[in-house]
C-alpha positions in Angstrom: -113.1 -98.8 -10.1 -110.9 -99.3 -12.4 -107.3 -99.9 -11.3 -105.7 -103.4 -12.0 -108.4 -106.2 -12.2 -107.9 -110.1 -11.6 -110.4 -112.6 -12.4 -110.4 -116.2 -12.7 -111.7 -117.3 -15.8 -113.0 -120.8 -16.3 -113.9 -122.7 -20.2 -117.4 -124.1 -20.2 -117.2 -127.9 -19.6 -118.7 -128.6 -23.4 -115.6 -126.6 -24.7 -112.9 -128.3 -22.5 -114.4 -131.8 -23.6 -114.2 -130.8 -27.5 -110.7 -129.0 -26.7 -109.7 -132.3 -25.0 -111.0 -134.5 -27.8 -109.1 -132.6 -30.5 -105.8 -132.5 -28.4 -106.2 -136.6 -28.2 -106.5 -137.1 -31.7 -103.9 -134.9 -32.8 -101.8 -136.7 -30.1 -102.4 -140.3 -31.4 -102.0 -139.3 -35.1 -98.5 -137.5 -33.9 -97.4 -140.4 -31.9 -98.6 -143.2 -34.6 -96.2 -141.2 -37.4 -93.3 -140.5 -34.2 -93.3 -144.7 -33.9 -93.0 -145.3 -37.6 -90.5 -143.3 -38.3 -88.6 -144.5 -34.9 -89.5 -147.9 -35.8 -88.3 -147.6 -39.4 -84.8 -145.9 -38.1 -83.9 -149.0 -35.5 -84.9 -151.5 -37.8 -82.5 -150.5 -40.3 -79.5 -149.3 -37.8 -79.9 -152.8 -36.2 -79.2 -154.5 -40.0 -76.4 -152.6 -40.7 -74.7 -152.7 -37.4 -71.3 -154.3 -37.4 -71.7 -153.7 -41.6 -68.8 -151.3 -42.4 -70.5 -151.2 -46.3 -73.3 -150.2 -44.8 -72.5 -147.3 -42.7 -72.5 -144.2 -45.0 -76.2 -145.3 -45.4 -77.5 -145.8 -41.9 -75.8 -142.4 -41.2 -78.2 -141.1 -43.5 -81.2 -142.9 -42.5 -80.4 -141.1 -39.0 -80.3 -137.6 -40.2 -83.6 -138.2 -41.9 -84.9 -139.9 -39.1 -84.3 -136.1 -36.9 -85.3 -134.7 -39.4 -88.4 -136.1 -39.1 -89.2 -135.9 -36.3 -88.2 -132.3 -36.0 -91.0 -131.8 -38.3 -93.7 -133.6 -36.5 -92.6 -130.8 -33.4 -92.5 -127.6 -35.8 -95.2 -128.8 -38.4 -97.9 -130.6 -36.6 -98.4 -128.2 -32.8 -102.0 -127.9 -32.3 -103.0 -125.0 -30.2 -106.9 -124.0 -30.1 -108.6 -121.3 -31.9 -111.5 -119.2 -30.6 -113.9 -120.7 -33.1 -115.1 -124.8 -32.7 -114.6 -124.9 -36.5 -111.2 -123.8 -36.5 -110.2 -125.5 -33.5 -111.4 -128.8 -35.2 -109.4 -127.8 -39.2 -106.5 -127.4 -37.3 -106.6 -130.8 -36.0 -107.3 -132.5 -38.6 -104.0 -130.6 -40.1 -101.6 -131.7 -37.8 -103.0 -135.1 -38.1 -103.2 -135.4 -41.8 -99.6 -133.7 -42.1 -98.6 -136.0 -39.5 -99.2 -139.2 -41.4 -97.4 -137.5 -44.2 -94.2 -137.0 -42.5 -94.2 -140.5 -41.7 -94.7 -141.5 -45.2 -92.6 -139.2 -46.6 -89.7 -140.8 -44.3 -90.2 -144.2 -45.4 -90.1 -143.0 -48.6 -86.4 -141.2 -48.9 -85.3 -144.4 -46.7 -86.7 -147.0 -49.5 -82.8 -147.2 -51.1 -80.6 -146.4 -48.1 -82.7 -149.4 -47.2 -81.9 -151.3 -50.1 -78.2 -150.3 -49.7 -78.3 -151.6 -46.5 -79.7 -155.1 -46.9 -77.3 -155.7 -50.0 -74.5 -154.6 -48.2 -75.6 -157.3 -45.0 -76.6 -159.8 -47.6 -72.7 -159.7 -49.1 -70.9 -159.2 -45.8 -73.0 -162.3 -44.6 -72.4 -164.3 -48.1 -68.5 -163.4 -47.6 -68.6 -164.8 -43.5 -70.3 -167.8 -44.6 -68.1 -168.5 -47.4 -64.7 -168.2 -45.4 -66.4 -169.9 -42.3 -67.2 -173.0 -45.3 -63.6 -173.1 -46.5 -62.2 -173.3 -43.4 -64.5 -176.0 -42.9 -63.5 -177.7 -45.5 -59.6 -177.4 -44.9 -59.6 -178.7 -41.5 -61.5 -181.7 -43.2 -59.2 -182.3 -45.5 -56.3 -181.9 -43.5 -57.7 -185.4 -41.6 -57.5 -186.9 -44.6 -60.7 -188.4 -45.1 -63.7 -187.7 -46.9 -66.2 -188.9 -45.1 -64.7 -186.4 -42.6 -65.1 -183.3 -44.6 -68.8 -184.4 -45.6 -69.9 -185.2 -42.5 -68.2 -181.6 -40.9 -70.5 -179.4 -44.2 -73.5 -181.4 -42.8 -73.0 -180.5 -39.2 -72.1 -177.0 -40.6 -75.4 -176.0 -42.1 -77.1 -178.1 -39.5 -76.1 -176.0 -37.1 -76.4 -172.9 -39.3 -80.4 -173.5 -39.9 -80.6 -173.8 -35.8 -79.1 -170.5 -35.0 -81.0 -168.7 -37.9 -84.2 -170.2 -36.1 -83.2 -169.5 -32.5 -82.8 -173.0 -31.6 -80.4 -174.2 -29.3 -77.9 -176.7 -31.4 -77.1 -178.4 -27.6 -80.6 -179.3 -27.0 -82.1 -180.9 -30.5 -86.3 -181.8 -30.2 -87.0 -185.1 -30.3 -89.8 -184.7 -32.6 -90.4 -182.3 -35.8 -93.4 -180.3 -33.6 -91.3 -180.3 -30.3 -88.4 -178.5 -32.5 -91.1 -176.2 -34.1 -92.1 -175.5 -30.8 -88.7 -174.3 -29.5 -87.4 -173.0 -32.6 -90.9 -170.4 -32.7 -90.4 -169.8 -29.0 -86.4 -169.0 -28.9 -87.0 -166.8 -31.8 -90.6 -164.7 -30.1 -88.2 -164.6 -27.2 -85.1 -163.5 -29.0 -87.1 -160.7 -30.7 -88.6 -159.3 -27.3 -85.3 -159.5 -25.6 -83.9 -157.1 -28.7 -87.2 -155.1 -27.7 -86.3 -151.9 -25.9 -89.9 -151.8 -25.1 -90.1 -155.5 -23.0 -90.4 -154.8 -19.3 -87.5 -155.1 -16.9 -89.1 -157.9 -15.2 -90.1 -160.2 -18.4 -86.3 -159.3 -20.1 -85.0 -161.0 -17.2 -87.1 -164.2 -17.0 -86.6 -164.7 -21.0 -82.7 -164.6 -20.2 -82.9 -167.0 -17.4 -85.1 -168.9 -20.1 -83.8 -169.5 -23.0 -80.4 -170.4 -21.8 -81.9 -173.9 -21.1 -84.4 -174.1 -23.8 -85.6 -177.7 -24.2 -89.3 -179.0 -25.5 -90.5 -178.6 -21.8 -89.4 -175.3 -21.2 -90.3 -174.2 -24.7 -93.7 -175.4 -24.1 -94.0 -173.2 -20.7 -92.3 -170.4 -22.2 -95.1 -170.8 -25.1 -98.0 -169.6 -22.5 -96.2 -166.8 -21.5 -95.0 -165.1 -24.5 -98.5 -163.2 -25.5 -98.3 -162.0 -22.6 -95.1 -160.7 -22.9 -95.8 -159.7 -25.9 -99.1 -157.5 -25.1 -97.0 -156.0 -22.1 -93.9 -154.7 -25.3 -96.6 -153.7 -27.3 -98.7 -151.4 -25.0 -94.9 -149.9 -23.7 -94.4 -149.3 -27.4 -97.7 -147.6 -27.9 -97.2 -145.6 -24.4 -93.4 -144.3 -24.9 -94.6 -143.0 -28.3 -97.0 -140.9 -26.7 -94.5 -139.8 -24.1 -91.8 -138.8 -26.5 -94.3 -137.2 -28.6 -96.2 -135.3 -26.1 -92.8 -134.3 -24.5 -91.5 -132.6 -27.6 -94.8 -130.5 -28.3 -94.6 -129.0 -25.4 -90.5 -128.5 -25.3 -91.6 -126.6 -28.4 -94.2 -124.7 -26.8 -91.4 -123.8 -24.1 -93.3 -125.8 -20.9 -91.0 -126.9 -18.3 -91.6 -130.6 -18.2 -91.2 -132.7 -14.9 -87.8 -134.5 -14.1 -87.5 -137.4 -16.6 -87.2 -140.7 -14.5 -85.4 -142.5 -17.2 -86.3 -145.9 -18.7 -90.3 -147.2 -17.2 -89.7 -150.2 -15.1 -93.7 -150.8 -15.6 -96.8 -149.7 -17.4 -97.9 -148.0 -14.3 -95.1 -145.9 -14.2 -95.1 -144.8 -18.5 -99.2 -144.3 -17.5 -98.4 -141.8 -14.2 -95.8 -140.1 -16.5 -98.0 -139.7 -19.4 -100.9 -138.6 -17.5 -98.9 -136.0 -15.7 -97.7 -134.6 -19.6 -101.5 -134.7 -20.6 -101.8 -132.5 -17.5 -99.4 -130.0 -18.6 -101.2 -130.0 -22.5 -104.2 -129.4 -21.0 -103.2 -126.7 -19.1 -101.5 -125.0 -22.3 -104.2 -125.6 -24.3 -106.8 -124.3 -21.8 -104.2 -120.8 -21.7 -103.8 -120.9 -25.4 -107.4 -120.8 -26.0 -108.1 -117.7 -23.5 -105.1 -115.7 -25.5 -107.0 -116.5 -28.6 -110.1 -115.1 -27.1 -108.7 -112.3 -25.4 -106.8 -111.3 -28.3 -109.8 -111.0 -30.7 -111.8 -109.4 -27.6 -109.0 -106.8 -27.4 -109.3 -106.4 -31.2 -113.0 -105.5 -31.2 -112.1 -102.5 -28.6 -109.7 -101.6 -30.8 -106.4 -102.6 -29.3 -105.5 -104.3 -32.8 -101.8 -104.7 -32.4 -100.8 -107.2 -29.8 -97.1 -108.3 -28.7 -96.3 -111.3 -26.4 -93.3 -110.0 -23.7 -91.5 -110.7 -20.9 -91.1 -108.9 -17.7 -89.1 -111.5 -15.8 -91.7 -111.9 -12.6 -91.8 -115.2 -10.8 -95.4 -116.0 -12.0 -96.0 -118.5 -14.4 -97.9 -117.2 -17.7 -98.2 -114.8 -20.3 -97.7 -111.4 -20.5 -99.5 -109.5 -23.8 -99.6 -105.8 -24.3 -101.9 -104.3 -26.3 -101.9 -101.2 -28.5 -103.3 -98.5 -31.0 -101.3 -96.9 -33.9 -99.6 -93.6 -32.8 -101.4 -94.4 -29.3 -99.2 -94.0 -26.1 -101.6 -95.5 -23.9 -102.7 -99.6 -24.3 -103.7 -102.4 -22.1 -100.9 -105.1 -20.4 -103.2 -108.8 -20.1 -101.2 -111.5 -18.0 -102.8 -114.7 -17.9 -101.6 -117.0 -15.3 -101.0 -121.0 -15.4 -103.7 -121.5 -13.2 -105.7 -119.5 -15.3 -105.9 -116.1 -13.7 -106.1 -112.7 -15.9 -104.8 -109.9 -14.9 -106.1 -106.4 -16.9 -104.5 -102.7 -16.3 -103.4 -99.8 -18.3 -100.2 -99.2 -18.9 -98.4 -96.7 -20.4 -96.6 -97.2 -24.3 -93.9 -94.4 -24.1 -92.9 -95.0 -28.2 -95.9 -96.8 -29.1 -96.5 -100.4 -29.5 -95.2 -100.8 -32.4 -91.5 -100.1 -31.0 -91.9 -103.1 -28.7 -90.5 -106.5 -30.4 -92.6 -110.0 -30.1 -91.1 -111.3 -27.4 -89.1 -108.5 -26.3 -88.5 -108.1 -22.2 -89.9 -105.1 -20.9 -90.5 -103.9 -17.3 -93.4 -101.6 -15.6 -92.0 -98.6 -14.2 -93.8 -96.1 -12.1 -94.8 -92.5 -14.6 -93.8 -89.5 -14.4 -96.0 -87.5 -12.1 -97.8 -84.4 -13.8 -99.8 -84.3 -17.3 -98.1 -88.2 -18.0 -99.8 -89.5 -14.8 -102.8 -87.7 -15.2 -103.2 -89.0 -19.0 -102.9 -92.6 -17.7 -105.6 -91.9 -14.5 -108.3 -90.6 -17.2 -107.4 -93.9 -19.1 -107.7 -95.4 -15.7 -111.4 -94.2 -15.6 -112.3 -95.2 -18.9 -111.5 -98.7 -18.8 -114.1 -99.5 -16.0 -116.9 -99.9 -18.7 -115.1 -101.6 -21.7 -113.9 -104.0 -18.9 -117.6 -104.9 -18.1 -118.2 -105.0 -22.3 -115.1 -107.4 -22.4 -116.8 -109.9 -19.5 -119.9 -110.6 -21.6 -118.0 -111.0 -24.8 -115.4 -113.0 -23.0 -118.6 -114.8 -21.5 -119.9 -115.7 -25.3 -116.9 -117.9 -26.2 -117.7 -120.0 -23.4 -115.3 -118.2 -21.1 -117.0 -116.9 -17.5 -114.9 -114.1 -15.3 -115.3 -114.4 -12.2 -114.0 -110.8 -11.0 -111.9 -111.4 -7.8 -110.7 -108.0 -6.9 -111.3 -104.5 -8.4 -109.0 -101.1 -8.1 -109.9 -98.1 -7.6 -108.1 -95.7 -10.1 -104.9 -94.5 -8.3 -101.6 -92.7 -9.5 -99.6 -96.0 -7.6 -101.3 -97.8 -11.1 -99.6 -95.6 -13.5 -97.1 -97.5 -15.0 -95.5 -97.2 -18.2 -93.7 -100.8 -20.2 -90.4 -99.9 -20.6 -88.1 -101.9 -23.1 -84.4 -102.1 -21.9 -83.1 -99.3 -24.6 -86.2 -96.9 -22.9 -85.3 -98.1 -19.5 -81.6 -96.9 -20.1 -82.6 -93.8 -22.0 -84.3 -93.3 -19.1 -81.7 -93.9 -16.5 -79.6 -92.0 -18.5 -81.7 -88.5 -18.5 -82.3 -88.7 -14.7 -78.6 -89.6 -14.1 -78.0 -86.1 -16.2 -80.5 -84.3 -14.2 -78.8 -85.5 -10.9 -75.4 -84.5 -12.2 -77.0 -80.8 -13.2 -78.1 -80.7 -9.7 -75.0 -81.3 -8.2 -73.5 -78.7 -10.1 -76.0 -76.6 -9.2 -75.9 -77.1 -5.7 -71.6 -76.6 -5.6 -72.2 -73.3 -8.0 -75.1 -71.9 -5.7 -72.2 -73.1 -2.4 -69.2 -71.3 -4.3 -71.0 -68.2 -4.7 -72.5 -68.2 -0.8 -69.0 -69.0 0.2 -67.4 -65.9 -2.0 -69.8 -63.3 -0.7 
């Protein structure tokens, strides 16, 4: 029996848990650099917005930010060996390199943010300076000098309010009620800027503070941790998102329509559960290549190419080969984890097949090809049973669903385009001699 075979092959529960461990600290390190460097970026583009001095600089600190973050993608992927050992250097890798990146950012920013901040702190100076004069002009225009020193008093007065959030309209009647609503306008000023406060607590700050007395300070007090827990965990949650939605963009999953900005935690929670889903999956796939490939390696099939053959099922499609062998083994391994093993033909070799290249099975050539790939056929139902038990001693059971009998329908051959055309090409011309054939044998039948 040894036509195609499918089996459904599981990881041992110890394995997934270790694979699932390593995949959540690689995750955390990645999304802990992804929220520096993010953090870093807005913090400076916020201080030089509006700064015309300063916008040679922030256009910098965004093209190091991508930059950056393009690396964590490229530079930090983890995908699981066969060995435990492995599996675990490799994570500790991406982590260590991810904490890197992130300090390597803030380092090239250090002057473009220096750059920045003296270029706010003059444009500010110069404001404040014209805003002063004219101050002082519309004083002295009134003639009086009281005038002018009592309008520089109210100036800075008001000045030191708006610095601390307070409302100049509504002044505390005592030094701790005007600490009070000066240290809640500005806690709720800063989670307004958040992009991370919820929806619902962005909208009762604004209601809020645009009637900010001691009483309502004092109210607005209790509820600010709160608030401020709520920003915090969206922070730490849209980080993991982003980051766990540009791994596997660069692992080339399709990812699940993006619902835009979270309205809650539940909702950032369902969406980063349904990612860690799709991570599991890959990493549960990638680890069955990695065994399979070194499985396929021991039998001799050392060269291995990853294709495509355009079919509607999700997975991976690897063909494996021998130098100067026309002959080799096609390995699909489904999403759901199914693996599909069959012989298959190598017309030029494997080595003429490009990683990555799309090829397609075509049926062989009846006579001395099909009979080459039958024998092959044969011979594959004992390695197969040899490749179970070593498939079996990573941690990896096969379950076999459903076993062919050898049959010429099986004898198929992986054709890259420029073979599929060469192909084409000499049965077209075989056709064409045909017909000519046929209207030479007609003329002659018709002449005698």
């Amino acid at each position: 029996m040894s036509g195609p075979k499918t089996s459904q092959l599981e990881i041992e529960r110890m394995i997934r848990a270790q694979l699932e461990a390593l995949r959540s600290d690689v995750d955390h390190g990645r999304a802990r650099a992804r929220r520096r460097i993010a953090s870093l970026r807005d913090e400076l583009l916020a201080e030089a917005e509006g700064c015309a001095e300063a916008a040679d600089a922030a256009q910098s600190v965004r093209r190091l930010a991508e930059a950056a973050l393009a690396k964590l993608t490229e530079e930090c992927s983890f995908e699981p060996a066969t060995a435990m050992k492995d599996s675990m250097a490799r994570a500790e890798r991406c982590t260590a390199r991810s904490a890197a990146i992130a300090d390597a950012f803030e380092n090239e920013v250090r002057p473009l943010a220096e750059r920045i901040q003296r270029a706010r702190a003059q444009a500010d100076s110069a404001t404040k300076s014209q805003d002063f004069a004219a101050l002082l002009a519309q004083a002295a225009e009134e003639s009086t000098a009281e005038v002018a020193i009592s309008t520089a008093r109210s100036f800075m007065a008001s000045e030191h309010c708006a610095e601390m959030g307070a409302s100049a309209s509504h002044p505390a009647a005592t030094a701790e009620g005007a600490d009070l609503v000066q240290d809640a306008s500005r806690r709720a000023l800063e989670l307004i800027a958040s992009p991370f406060t919820l929806p619902a607590d962005r909208t009762l700050l604004l209601e809020t503070v645009r009637e900010l007395g001691p009483e309502t300070a004092a109210q607005l007090a209790l509820l600010l941790p709160t608030m401020e827990t709520n920003a915090e965990a969206m922070a730490d949650l849209t980080a993991l998102v982003e980051d766990a939605e540009a791994e596997l963009r660069g692992r080339g999953v399709a990812l699940p329509a993006a619902v835009g900005a979270f309205a809650t935690l539940e909702e950032a929670a369902a969406r980063l559960e349904a990612l860690r889903a799709l991570q599991a999956r890959a990493d549960r796939n990638a680890y069955l290549r990695a065994c399979i490939d070194e499985v396929m390696a021991r039998r001799g099939y050392t060269i291995a190419r990853s294709v495509t053959m355009g079919r509607d099922l999700a997975g991976t499609h690897r063909l494996f080969g021998r130098n100067d062998a026309t002959e080799g083994l096609h390995a699909f391994v489904s999403d759901q984890g199914d693996l599909m093993l069959q012989v298959t033909g190598l017309p030029s070799g494997i080595e003429a097949v490009a990683e990555g290249e799309v090829v397609s099975m075509e049926p062989a050539e009846a006579g001395q090809r099909t009979d080459a790939l039958l024998e092959r056929q044969r011979d594959f139902c004992a390695v197969y049973d040899e490749i179970a038990e070593e498939l079996a001693a990573f941690g990896i059971t096969n379950a076999v669903r459903y076993r062919a009998e050898p049959d010429a329908a099986f004898c198929r051959e992986a054709l890259t385009a420029r073979e599929t055309a060469s192909r084409r090409g000499i049965e077209e011309q075989s056709r064409a001699a045909e017909r000519r054939r046929k209207r030479i044998s007609q003329a002659v039948r018709e002449m005698r």
